[in-house]
N, C-alpha and C positions, 0 to 999 in steps of 0.2 A: 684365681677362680677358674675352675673346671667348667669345660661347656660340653656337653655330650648333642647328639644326633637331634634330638628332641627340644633341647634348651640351647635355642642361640642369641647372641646378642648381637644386636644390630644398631648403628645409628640414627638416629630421628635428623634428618639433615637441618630444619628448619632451625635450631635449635644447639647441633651437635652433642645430645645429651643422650645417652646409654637408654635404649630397654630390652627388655627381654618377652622374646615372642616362645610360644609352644605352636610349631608348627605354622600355619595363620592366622592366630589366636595372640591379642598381644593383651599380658598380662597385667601389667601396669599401664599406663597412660602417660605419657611425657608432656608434665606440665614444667612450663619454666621457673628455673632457678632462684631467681631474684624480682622483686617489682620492676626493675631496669629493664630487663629481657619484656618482661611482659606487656612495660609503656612501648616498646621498638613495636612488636608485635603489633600493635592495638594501633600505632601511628601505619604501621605497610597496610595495614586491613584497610583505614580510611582512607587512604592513598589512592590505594587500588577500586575501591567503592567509589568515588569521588570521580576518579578517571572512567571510570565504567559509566556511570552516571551524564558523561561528560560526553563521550563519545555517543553514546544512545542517543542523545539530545541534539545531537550536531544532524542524526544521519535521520530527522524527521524531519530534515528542512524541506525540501521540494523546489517546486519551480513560483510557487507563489509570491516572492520578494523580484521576479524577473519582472524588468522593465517591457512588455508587449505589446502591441499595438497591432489590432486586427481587425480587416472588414470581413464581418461576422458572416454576411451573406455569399461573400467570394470564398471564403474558408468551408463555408457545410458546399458550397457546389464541387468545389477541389474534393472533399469526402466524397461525393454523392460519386464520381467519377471510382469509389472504389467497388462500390458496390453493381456484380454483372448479372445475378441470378434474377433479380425484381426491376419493374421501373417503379421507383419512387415516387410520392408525390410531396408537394409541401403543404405542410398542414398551417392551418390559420392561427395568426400569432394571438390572439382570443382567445384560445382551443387549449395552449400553449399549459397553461398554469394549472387546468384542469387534467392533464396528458402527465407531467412532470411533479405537479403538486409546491413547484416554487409561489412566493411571495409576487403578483406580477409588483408590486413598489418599489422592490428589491433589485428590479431586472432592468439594463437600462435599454438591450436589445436580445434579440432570440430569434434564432430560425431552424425550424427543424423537416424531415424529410424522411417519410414512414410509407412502408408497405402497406398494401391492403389485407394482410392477413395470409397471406401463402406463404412469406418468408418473415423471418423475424430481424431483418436489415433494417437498419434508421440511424439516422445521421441528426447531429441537436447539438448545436451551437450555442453555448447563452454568455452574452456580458454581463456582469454585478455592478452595481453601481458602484458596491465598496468592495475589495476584494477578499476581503475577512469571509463576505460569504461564499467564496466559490469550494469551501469545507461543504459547508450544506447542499451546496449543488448536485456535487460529488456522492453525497451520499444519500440525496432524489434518485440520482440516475443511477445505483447500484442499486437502490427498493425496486426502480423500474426493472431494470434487469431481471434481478430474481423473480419481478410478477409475471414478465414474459416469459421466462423458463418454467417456472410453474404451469400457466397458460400452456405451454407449446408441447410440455412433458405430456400433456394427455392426448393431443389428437397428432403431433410430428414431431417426435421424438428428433429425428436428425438437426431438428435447428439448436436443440439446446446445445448441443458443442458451438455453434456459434454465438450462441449469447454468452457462454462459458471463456471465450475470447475476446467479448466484448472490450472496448478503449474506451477506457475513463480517465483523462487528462486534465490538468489546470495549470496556468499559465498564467499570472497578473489577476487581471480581473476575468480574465476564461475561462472557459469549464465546455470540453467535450464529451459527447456519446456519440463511438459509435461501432454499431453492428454489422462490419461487411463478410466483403467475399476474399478479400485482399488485404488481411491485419498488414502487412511489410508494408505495401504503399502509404498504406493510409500513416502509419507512425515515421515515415519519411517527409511526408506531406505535412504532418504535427510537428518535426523537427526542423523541418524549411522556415515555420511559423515560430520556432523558439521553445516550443512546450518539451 
């Protein structure tokens, strides 16, 4: 068979079965030969799905299966040291479930440490009783986050890059927030702790 400039034949590797292309245009379709070829086929696809699958599943572990153990109120002061632009104050652990919108039943300790409103820094520590919830936590204190960047987008603009940096951690039964001056220390400080 004759192949001119226009009409070449090329290999399908997957396969090793002949087709023929016009330029990048492929004129036939190279389906397999046999049912034999096409069960091989149908088994690498699930193979490789199954391992993909596998792999995904492994890499949402986190640190939440880590053995931790932390005093929650020595841990937000080691933070609060991260933060230099504001002094902080600590807010009342009462205040606490209305500020974060956790379960207080849920909580079996919490301490947290919030600006007055010039800067958008705050440091909030919470233990769970069980640690299944410290998901939920986590995703309190990201709702918080984005309501403070909203907040702060209309009258100082500068701090949303720092909410934008914001540390959202868990650990056991832990769950941090926090907003400083200092992200490196403070995720040194979260590592010295196991998070």
């Amino acid at each position: 068979m004759k192949t001119s400039m226009f009409d070449r034949r090329s290999r399908c590797i997957p396969c090793q079965k002949y087709r023929y292309t016009t330029k990048t245009k492929i004129i036939a379709p190279v389906y397999p030969a046999s049912k034999g070829e096409y069960r091989n086929m149908k088994k690498w696809t699930m193979v490789l799905g199954m391992t993909a699958a596998a792999l995904s599943l492994t890499a949402c572990g986190g640190n939440k299966e880590k053995e931790v153990s932390v005093e929650v109120p020595k841990l937000a002061e080691e933070l609060l040291s991260t933060v230099t632009s504001d002094q902080l104050s600590e807010t009342a652990s009462d205040m606490l479930p209305s500020i974060y919108f956790y379960e207080a039943d849920d909580v079996a300790e919490a301490v947290a440490y919030a600006s007055s409103g010039a800067t958008a820094c705050e440091v909030a520590v919470i233990e769970s009783k069980d640690a299944g919830n410290t998901e939920e936590i986590e995703k309190l204190f990201q709702t918080r986050v984005d309501n403070q960047a909203a907040l702060y987008a209309s009258y100082n603009e500068a701090e949303v890059s720092r909410l934008d940096d914001a540390i959202i951690e868990s650990a056991g039964a832990y769950t941090v927030l926090c907003v400083c001056d200092d992200k490196d220390a403070a995720e040194k400080i979260l590592e010295g702790y196991g998070f």
